[in-house]
C-alpha positions as CSV (number, residue, x, y, z in Angstrom):
1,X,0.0,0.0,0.0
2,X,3.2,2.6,0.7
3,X,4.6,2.0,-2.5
4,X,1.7,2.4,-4.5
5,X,0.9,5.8,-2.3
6,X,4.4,6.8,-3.4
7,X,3.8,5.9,-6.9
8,X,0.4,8.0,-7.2
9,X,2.6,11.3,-5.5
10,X,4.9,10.7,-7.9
11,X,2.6,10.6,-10.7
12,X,1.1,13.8,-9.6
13,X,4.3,15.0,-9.8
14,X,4.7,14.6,-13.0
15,X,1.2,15.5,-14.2
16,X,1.4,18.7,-12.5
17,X,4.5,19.2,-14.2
18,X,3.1,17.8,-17.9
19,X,-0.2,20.4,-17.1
20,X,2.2,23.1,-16.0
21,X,4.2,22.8,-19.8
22,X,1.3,22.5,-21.8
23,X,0.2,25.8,-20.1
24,X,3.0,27.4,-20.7
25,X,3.4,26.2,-24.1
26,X,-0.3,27.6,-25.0
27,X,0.6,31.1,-23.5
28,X,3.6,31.2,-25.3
29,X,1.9,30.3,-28.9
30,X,-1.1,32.7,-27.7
31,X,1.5,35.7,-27.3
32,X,3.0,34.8,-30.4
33,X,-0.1,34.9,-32.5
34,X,-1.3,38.2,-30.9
35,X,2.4,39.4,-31.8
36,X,1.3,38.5,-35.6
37,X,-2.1,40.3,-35.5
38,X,-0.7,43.3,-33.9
39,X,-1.8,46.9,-35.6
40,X,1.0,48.2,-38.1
41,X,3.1,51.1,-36.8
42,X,1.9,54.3,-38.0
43,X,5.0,54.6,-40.2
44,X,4.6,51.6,-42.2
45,X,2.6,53.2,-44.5
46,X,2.6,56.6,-46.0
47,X,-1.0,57.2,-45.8
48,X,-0.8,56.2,-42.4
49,X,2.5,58.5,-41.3
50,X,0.5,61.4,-42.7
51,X,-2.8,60.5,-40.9
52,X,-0.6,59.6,-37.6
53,X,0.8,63.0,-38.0
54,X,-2.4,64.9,-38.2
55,X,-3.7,63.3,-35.0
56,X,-0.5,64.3,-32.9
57,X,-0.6,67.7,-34.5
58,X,-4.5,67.9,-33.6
59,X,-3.7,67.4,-29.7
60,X,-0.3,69.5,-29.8
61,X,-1.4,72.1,-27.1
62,X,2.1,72.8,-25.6
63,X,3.6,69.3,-24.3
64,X,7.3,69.2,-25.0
65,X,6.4,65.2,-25.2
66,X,3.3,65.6,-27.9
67,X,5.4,67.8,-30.2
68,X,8.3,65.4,-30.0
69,X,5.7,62.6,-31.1
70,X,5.2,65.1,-34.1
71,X,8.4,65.5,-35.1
72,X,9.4,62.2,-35.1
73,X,6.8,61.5,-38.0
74,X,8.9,64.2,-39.9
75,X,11.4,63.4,-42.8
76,X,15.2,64.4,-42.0
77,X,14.9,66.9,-44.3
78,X,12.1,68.9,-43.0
79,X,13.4,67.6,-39.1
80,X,16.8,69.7,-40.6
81,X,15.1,72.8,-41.5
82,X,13.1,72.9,-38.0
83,X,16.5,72.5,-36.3
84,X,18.0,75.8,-38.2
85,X,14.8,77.5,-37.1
86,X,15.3,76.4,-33.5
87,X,18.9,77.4,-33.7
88,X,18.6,80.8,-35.6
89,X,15.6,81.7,-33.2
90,X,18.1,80.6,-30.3
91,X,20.7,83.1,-31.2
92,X,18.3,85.4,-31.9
93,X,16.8,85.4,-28.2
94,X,19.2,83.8,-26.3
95,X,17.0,81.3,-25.1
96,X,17.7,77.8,-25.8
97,X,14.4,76.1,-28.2
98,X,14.3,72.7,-29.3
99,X,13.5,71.9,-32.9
100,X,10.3,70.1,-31.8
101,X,9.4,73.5,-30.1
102,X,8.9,74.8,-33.8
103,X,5.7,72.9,-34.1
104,X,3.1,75.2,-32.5
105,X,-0.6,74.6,-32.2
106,X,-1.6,78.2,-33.5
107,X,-0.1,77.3,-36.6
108,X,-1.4,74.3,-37.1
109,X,-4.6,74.6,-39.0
110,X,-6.6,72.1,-41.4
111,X,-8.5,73.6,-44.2
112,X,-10.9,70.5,-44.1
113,X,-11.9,67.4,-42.4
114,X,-9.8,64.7,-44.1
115,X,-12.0,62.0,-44.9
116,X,-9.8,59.4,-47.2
117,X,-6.6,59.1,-47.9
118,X,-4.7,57.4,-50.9
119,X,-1.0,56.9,-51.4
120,X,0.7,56.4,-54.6
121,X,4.5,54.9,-54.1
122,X,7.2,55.4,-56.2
123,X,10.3,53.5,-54.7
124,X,11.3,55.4,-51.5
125,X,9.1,58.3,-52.3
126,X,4.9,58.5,-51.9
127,X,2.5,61.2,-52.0
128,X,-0.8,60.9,-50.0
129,X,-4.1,62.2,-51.4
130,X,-6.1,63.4,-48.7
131,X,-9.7,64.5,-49.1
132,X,-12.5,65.8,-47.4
133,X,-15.8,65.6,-48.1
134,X,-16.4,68.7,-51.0
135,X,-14.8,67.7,-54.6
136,X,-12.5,70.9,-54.0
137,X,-11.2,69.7,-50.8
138,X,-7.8,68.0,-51.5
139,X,-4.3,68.3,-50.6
140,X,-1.3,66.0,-51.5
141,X,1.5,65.4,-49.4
142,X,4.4,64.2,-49.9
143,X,6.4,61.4,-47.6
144,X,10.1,59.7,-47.8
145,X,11.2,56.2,-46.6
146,X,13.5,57.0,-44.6
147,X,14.7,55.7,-40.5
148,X,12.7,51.9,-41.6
149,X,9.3,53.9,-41.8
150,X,7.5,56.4,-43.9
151,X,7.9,60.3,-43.1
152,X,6.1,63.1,-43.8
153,X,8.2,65.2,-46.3
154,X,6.8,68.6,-45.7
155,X,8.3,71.4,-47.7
156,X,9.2,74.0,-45.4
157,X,10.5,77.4,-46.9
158,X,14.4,77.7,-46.5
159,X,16.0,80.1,-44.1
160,X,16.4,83.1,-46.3
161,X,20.4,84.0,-45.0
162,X,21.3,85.7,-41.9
163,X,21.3,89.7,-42.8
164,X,23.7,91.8,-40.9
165,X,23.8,95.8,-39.9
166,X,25.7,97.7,-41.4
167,X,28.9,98.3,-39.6
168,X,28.7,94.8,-37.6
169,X,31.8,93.0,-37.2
170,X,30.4,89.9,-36.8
């Protein structure tokens, strides 16, 4: 009777043990096939980049955090040009800006509700057709491939050239 008492405890053991890897195995192929279903990143498309970036500019209302989210969505180029801003209006004032800081909410302003958005692709390069919901309301933006993701490739005006008085040894 003690040995097959033993044998039973020992067997429990060892189911336990069997239920305890099967569990474990099930979580393991459940995590992985969630993994597979997750949503793209916003940068895996262009339409997507450009509709990410309306979003974060929509709730830019000052946080340093939001308007980095922004910039990030940004191609290098246009990232570039913000810097020079930052930098020039940092001379200028003596007070340190980040390029991020360029993005402000009051100018920031949609001409329409974008309703649909359609990307052609040409190699690294796209441009997004947004439109709204009136046949005149339509804008095309421009993205790069660029960082393993899609940015938004707006075309900033460049910095006319630093203009100096007259009589400045500088």
């Amino acid at each position: 009777m003690a040995m097959h008492r033993q044998r039973t405890r020992h067997g429990g053991r060892a189911a336990a043990r069997l239920r305890c890897a099967v569990a474990t195995a099930l979580l393991s192929v459940a995590a992985l096939a969630s993994a597979g279903c997750s949503r793209r990143p916003p940068t895996g498309t262009p339409d997507g980049a450009v509709r990410e970036l309306i979003a974060r500019l929509r709730q830019l209302h000052g946080d340093p955090a939001d308007a980095r989210a922004a910039f990030d969505l940004l191609s290098r180029r246009a990232r570039d040009n913000l810097a020079a801003r930052a930098q020039r209006y940092s001379a200028a004032t003596g007070k340190a800006i980040a390029p991020e800081a360029m993005l402000t909410p009051s100018r920031f302003h949609l001409r329409f509700e974008p309703q649909r958005y359609v990307a052609q692709i040409a190699g690294a390069h796209a441009l997004v057709e947004v439109a709204g919901l009136l046949p005149g309301q339509r804008a095309q933006v421009p993205c790069v491939y660029e960082d393993a993701g899609w940015r938004v490739d707006l075309a900033l005006p460049p910095l006319p050239p630093v203009q100096m008085r007259p009589g400045s040894d500088l």
